[in-house]
C-alpha positions as CSV (number, residue, x, y, z in Angstrom):
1,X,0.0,0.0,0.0
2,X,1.6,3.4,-0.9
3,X,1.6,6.5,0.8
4,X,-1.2,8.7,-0.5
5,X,-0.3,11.4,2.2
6,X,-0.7,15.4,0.5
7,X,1.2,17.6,2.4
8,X,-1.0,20.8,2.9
9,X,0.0,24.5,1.4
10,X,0.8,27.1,3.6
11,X,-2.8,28.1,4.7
12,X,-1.8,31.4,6.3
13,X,-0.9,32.9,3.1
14,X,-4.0,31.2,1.0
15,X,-6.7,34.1,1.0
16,X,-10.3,32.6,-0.7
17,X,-13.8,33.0,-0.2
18,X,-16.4,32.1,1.4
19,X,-20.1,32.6,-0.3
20,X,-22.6,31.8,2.4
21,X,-26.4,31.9,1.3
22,X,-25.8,31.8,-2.5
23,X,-28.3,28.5,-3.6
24,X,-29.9,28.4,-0.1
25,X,-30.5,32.2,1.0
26,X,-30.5,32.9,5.0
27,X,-33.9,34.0,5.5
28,X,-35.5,36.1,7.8
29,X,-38.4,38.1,8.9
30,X,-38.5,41.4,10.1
31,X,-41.0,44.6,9.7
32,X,-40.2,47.8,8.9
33,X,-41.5,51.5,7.3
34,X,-39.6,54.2,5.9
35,X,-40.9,56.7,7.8
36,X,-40.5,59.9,5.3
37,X,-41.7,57.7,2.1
38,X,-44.3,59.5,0.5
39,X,-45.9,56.4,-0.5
40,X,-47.3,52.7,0.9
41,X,-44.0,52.0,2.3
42,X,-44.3,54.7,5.2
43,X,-46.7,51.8,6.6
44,X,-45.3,49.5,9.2
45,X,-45.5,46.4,6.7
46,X,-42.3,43.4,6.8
47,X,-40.7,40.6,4.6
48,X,-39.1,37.8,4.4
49,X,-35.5,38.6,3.5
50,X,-33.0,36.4,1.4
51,X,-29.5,37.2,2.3
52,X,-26.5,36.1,1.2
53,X,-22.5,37.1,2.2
54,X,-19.3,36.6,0.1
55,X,-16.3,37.0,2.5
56,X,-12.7,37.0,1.5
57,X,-9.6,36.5,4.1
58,X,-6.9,34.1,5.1
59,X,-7.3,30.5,5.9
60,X,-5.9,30.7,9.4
61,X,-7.7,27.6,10.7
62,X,-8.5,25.9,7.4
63,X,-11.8,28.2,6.6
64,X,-12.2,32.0,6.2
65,X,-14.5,32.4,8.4
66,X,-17.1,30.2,11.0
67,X,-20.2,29.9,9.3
68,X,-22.0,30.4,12.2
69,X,-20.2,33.6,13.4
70,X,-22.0,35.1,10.4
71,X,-25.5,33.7,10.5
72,X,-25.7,34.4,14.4
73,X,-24.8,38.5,13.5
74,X,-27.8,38.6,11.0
75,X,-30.6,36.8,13.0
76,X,-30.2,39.4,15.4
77,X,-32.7,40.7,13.0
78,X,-34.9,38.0,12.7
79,X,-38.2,38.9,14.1
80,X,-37.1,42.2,14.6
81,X,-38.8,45.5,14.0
82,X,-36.5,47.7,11.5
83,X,-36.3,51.3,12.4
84,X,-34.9,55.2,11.7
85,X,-33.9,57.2,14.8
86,X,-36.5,59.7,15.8
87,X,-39.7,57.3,14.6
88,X,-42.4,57.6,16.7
89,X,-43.0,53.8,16.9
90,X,-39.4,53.5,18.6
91,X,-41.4,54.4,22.1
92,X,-44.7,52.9,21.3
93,X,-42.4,49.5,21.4
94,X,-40.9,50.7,24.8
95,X,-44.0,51.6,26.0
96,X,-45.5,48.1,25.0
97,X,-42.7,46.3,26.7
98,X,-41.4,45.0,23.5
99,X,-38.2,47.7,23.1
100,X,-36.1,44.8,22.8
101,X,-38.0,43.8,19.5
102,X,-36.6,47.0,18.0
103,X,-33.3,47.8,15.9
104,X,-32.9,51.6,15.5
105,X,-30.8,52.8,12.2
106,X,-29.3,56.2,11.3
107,X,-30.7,56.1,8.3
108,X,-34.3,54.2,6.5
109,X,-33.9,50.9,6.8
110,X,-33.9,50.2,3.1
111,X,-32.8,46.9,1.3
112,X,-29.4,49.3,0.7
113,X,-28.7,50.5,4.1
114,X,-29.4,47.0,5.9
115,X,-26.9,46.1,3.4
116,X,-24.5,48.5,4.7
117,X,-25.2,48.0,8.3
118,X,-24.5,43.9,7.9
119,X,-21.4,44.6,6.0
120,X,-20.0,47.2,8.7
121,X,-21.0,44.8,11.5
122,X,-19.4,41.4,10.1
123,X,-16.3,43.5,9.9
124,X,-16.5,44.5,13.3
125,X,-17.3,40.8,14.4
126,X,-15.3,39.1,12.2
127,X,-11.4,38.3,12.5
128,X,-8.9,40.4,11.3
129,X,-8.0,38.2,8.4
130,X,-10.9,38.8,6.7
131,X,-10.4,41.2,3.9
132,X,-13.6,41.7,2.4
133,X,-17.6,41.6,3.2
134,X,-20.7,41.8,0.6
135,X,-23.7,41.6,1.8
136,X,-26.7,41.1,-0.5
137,X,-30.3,41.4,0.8
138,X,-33.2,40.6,-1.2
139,X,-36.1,42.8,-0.4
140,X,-38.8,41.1,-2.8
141,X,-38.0,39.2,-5.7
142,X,-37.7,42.6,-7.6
143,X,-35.7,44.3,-4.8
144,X,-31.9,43.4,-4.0
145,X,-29.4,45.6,-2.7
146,X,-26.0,45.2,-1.8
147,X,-22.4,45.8,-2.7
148,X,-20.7,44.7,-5.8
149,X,-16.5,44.1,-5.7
């Protein structure tokens, strides 16, 4: 019997990516209203988003990344209530007891800016190997936002 033994490339130098949600999206649910939208959207309504992440970086312990470091950071927003700083529903939620059920944004929380917000906080919770983060969030199946390399 021979020796079929592959000795392993230097991993710390090996940067690739990792594409997480790309045939199976990580789904969620989670209202929200755009609260100066002159139109139906200024409603409290929600969806079911499809997201998906491509992360580049260095294969420190044989994988860019723990799958499950990402997926825990965006189902903090699962069953969530999506909204801009200074909306009124903000304290109706606190009043209600249900504050907790809240994430507050700077800005609407569009398909673009949850986008942004996901990207900005996998780099902050994410190790320092990891180079790059793109986040795509699929509003509707007309609607996807995200950042393109």
């Amino acid at each position: 019997m021979s020796d079929r033994t592959v000795a392993p490339p230097e991993m710390g130098d090996r940067v690739r990516t990792l594409r997480i949600g790309t045939e199976r999206p990580i789904r969620i649910s989670s209202g929200h209203r755009l609260l100066h939208h002159d139109g139906k959207c200024s409603r409290p309504h929600g969806h079911n988003y499809t997201i998906s992440v491509e992360i580049t970086g260095s294969l420190t312990d044989g994988w860019v990344v723990d799958k499950g470091d990402v997926t825990s950071v965006i189902h903090e927003w699962d069953h969530r209530f999506l909204l801009e700083e200074g909306d009124p529903l903000i304290d109706a939620f606190e009043q209600s007891g249900d504050g907790d059920a809240v994430i507050v944004f700077d800005h609407p929380p569009t398909a673009e800016v949850m986008a942004a917000y996901l990207e900005a906080r996998l780099y902050e919770t994410l190790p320092d190997t990891v180079s790059t983060v793109s986040v795509q969030v699929r509003e509707t199946s007309e609607l996807c936002a995200g950042s393109i390399e």
